[in-house]
C-alpha positions in Angstrom: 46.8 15.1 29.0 47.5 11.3 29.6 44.6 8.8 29.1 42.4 7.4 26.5 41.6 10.0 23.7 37.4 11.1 23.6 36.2 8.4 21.2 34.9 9.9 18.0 31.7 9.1 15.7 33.6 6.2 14.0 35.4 4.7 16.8 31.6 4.4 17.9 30.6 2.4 14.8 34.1 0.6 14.4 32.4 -1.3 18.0 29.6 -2.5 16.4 31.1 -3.3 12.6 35.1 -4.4 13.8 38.2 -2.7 13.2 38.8 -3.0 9.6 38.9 -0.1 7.3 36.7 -0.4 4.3 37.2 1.7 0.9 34.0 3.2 -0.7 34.5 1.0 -3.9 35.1 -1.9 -1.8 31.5 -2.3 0.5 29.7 -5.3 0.3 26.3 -5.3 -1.0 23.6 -5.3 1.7 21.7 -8.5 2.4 18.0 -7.8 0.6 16.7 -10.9 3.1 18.0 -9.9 6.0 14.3 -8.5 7.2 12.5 -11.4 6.1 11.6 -14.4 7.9 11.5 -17.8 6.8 7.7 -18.5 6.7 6.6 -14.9 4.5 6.0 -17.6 1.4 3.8 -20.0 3.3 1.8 -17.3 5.3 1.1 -15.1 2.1 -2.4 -16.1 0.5 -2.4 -17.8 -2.9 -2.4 -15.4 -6.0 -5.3 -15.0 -8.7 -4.2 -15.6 -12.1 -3.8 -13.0 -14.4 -5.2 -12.4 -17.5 -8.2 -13.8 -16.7 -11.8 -12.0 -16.8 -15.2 -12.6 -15.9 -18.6 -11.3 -17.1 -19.7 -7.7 -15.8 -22.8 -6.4 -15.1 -23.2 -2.7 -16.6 -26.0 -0.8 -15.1 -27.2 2.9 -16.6 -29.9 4.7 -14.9 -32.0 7.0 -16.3 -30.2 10.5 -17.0 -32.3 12.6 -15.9 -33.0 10.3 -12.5 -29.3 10.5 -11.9 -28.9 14.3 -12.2 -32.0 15.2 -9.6 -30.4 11.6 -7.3 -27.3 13.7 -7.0 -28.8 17.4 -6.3 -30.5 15.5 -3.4 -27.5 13.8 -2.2 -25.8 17.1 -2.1 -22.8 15.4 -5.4 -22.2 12.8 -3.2 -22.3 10.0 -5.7 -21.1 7.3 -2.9 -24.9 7.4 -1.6 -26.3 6.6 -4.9 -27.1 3.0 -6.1 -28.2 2.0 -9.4 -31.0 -1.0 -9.1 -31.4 -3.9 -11.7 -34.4 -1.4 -13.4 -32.6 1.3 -13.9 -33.6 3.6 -11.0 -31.6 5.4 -8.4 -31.7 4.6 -5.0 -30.1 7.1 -2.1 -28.3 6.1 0.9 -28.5 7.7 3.9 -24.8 7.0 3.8 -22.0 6.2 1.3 -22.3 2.7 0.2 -18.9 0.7 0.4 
């Protein structure tokens, strides 16, 4: 058979990456930039500190409010809201 030989898997990748034969312990480390553009620093929104806390509000209903508030809303605790007096008020669906 005269003529080119069938190319092979590597010949196929030689195209893209060149000629050269590389050893294993020899590869150069992949470019961690490579996907990123110039602008990602500039677009990106501004950071909180950390470390620092504000005040929080704790609310506690009434325990035996919040058992019969969840037997109505079927143990779906996303419909339940505690108000500023301690009651429980129930969504019609889960509050976000």
């Amino acid at each position: 058979m005269t003529g080119k030989p069938k190319p092979d898997l590597y010949d196929l990748l030689r195209i893209n990456f060149g000629n050269d034969t590389v050893e294993p312990d020899t590869l150069p480390e992949p470019d961690r930039r490579a996907g990123r553009s110039g602008n990602s620093r500039a677009a990106s929104p501004p950071r909180r500190p950390s470390g620092q806390t504000g005040p929080v509000s704790v609310r506690r209903a009434d325990p035996r409010a919040w058992k019969v508030a969840q037997e109505v809303a079927d143990g779906d605790t996303r419909r339940l809201e505690i108000l500023a007096d301690g009651s429980v008020l129930i969504h019609n669906n889960p509050v976000r």
